[in-house]
C-alpha positions as CSV (number, residue, x, y, z in Angstrom):
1,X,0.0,0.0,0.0
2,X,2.7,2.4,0.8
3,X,4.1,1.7,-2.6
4,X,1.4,3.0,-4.5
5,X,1.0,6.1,-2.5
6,X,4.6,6.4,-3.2
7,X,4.2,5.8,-7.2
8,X,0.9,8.1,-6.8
9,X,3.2,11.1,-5.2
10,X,5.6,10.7,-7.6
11,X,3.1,10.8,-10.5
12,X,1.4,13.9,-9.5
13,X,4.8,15.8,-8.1
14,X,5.6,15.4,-12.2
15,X,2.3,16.7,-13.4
16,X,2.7,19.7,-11.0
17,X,6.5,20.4,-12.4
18,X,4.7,20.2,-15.9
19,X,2.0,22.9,-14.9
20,X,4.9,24.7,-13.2
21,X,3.2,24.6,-9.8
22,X,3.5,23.6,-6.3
23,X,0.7,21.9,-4.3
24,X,-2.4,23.7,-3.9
25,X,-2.6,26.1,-0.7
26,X,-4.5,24.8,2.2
27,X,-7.3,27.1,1.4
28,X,-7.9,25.8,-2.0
29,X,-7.3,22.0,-0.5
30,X,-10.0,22.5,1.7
31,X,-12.6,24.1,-0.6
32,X,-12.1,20.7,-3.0
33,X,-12.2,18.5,0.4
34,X,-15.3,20.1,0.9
35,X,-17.0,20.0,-2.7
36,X,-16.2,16.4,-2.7
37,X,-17.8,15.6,0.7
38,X,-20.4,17.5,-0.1
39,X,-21.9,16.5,-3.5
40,X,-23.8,19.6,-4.7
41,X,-26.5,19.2,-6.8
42,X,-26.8,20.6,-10.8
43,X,-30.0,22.2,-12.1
44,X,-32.5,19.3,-12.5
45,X,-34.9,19.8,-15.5
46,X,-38.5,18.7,-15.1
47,X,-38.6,15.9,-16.3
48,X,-35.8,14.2,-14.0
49,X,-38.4,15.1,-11.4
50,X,-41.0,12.8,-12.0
51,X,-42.9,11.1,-9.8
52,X,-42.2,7.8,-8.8
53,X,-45.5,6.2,-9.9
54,X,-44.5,7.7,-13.2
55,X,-40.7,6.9,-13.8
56,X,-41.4,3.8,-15.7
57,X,-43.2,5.3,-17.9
58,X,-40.9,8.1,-18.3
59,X,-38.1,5.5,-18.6
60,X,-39.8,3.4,-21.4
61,X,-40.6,6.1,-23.1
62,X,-37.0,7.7,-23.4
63,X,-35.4,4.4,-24.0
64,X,-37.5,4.3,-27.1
65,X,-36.6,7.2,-28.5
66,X,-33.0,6.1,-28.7
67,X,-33.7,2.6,-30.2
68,X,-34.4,0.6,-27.0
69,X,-37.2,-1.9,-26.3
70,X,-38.9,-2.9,-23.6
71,X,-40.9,-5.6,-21.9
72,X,-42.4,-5.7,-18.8
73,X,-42.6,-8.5,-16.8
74,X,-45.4,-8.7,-13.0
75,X,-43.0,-11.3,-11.8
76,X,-39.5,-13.1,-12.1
77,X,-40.9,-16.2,-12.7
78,X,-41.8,-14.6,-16.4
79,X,-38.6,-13.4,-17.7
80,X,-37.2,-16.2,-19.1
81,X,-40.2,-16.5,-21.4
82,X,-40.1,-12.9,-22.0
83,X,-36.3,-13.2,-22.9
84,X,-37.3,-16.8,-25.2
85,X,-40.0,-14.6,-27.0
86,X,-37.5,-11.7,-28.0
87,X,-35.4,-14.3,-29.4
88,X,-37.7,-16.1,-31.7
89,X,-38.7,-12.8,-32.8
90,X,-35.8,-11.6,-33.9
91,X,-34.7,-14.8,-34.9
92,X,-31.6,-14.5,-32.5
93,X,-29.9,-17.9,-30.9
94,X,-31.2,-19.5,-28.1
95,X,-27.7,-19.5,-26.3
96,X,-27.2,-16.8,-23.6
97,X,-24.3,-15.7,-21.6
98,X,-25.6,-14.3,-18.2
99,X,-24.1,-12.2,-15.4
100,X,-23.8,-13.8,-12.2
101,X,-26.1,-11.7,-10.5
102,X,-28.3,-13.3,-7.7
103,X,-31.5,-11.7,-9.0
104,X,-30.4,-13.7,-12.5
105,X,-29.0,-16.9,-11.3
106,X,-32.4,-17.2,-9.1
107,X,-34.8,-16.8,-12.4
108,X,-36.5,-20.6,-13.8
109,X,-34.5,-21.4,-16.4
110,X,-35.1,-25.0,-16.3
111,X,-38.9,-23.6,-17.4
112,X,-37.5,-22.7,-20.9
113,X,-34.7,-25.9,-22.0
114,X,-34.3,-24.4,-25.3
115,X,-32.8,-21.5,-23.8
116,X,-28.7,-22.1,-23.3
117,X,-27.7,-20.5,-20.4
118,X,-23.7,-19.6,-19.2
119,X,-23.2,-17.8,-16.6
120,X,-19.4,-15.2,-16.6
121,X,-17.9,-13.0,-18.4
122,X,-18.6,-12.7,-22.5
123,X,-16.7,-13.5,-25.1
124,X,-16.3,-12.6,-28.5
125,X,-18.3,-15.2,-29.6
126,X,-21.3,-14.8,-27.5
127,X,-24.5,-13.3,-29.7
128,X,-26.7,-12.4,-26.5
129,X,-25.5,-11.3,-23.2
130,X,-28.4,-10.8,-20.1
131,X,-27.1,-8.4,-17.2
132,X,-29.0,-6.6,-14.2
133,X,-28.8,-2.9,-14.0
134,X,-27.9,-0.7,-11.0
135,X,-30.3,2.2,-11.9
136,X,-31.9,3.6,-14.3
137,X,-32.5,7.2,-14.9
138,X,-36.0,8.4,-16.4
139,X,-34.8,11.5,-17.2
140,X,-32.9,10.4,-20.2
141,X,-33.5,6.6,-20.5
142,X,-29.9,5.8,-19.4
143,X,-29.3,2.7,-17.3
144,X,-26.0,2.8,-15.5
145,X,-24.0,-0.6,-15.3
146,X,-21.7,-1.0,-12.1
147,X,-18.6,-3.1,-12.9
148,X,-17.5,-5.8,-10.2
149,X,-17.8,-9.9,-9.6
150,X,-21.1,-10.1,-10.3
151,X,-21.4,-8.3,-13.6
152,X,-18.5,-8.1,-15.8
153,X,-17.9,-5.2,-18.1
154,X,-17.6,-7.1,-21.4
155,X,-21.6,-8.3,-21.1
156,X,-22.2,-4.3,-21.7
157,X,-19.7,-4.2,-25.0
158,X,-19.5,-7.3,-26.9
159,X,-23.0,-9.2,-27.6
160,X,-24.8,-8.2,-30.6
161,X,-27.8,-8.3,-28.4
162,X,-28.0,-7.3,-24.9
163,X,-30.9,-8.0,-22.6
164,X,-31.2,-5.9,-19.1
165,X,-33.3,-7.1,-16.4
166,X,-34.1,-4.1,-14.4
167,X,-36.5,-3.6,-11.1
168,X,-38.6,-0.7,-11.5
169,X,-38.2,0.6,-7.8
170,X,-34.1,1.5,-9.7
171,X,-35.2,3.6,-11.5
172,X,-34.7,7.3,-10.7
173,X,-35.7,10.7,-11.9
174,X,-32.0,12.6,-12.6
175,X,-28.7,11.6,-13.0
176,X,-27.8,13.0,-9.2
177,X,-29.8,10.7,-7.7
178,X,-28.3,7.5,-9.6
179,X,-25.2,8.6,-7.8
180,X,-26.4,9.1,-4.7
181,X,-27.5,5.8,-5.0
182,X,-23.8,4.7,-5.8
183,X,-22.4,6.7,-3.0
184,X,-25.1,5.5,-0.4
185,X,-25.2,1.6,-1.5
186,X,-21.7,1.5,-2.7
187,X,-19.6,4.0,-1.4
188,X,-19.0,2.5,2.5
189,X,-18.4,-0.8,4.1
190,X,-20.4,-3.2,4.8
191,X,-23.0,-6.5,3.2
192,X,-24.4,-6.7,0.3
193,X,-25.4,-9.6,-1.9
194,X,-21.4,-10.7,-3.1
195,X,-20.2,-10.3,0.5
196,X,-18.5,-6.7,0.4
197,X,-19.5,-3.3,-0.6
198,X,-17.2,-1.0,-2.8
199,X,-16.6,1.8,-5.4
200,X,-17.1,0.4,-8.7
201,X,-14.3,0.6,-10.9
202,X,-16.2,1.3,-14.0
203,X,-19.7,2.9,-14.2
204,X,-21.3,2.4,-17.5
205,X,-23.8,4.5,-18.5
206,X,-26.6,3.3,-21.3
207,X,-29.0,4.9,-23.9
208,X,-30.5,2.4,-26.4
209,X,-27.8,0.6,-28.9
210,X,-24.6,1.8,-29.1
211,X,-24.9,4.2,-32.6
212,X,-23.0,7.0,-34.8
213,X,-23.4,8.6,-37.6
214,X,-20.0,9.8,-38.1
215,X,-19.9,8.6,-41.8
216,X,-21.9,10.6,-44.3
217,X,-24.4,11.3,-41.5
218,X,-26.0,7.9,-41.5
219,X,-27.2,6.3,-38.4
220,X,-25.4,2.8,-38.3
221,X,-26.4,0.8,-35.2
222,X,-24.0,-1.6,-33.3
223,X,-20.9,1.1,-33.6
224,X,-19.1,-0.2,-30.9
225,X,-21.7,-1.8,-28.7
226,X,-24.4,-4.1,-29.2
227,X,-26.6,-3.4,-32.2
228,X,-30.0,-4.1,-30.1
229,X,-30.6,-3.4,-26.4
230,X,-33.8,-4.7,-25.1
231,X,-35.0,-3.7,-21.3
232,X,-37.1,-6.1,-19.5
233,X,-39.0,-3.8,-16.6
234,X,-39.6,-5.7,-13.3
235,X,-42.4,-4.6,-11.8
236,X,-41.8,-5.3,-7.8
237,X,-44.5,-1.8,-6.5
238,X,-43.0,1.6,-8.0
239,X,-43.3,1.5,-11.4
């Protein structure tokens, strides 16, 4: 530990030569200190401020806009149907790499045997990836993806298709309260469903299929992300 507090003195002692500086006085330390511990708030528009009973809604509605679809499922027990159905639609395999989430590994597979299921990481080869999602915001449509054990970063990136399980009592009207929810679930010691809480090391945050229209101003879906991203709503009171 003391070695990379060491390396971390000696990388910013040769940023601050570059910038021809010193360290900061104690008065500007303190005001950063402060802005950090404190976590003020941006301008929320009005529409990150809607009512719970409403976020859902607000949520669906946004995702859809940017090329997102979405299902909504009363109970767990339905999802792997749900997920079975949006693969025979679009004519999709049948073979699924899943995170190893509890709310995931918990689902009936066994109800749906056509349905390949692997739990880990993806791979290059996988077509169809299923994840959880932290939170949602309904604001913007955007679901943020927390990297650790039980959800690993490449189910967000590689899949052509990726499928995202998501509660509705996550989702949240403006960006500032996704990350209170990060700070306040995630930020401090202590239980939660892998055993230890922590600081992601990568937040992910997701609107529809990943997209561009760099070339010639065409929209080309699937950029540098999966081509389809279909939201499955769990409805457990809020939504």
């Amino acid at each position: 530990m003391e070695q990379g507090i060491d390396a971390r003195a000696r990388i910013l002692g040769r940023i601050r030569r570059g910038l021809r500086r010193g360290p900061l006085p104690d008065s500007l330390a303190a005001g950063l200190v402060a802005r950090l511990r404190t976590h003020p708030r941006n301008l929320v528009p009005a529409r990150g401020r809607t009512p719970p009973a409403e976020r859902a809604a607000r949520f669906a509605a946004e995702l859809e806009k940017e090329h997102g679809t979405v299902a909504r499922a009363a109970s767990a027990a339905e999802i792997p149907g749900l997920i079975a159905a949006y693969l025979a639609q679009h004519n999709l395999p049948a073979a699924l790499r899943v995170a190893p989430d509890p709310l995931l590994e918990r689902l009936p597979w066994a109800d749906r045997p056509m349905l390949k299921v692997a739990f880990g990481r993806a791979e290059p080869s996988d077509a169809v990836s299923v994840t959880s999602c932290f939170a949602a915001v309904a604001e913007t449509g955007t679901m943020l993806m927390l990297s650790g054990p039980d959800h690993p970063t490449t189910l967000n990136i590689l899949p052509d298709t990726h499928i995202v399980v998501l509660r509705t009592s996550r989702i949240v009207g403006a960006y500032e309260d996704a990350f209170d929810l990060i700070r306040a679930e995630r930020g401090t010691a202590g239980a939660t469903p892998t055993g230890t809480r922590f600081m992601p090391r990568n937040v992910m945050m997701i609107t529809g299929p990943s997209r561009s229209a760099d070339i010639e101003q065409t929209l080309e879906l699937g950029a540098h992300g999966p081509r389809r991203v279909h939201v499955i709503l769990l409805e457990d009171g809020t939504g």
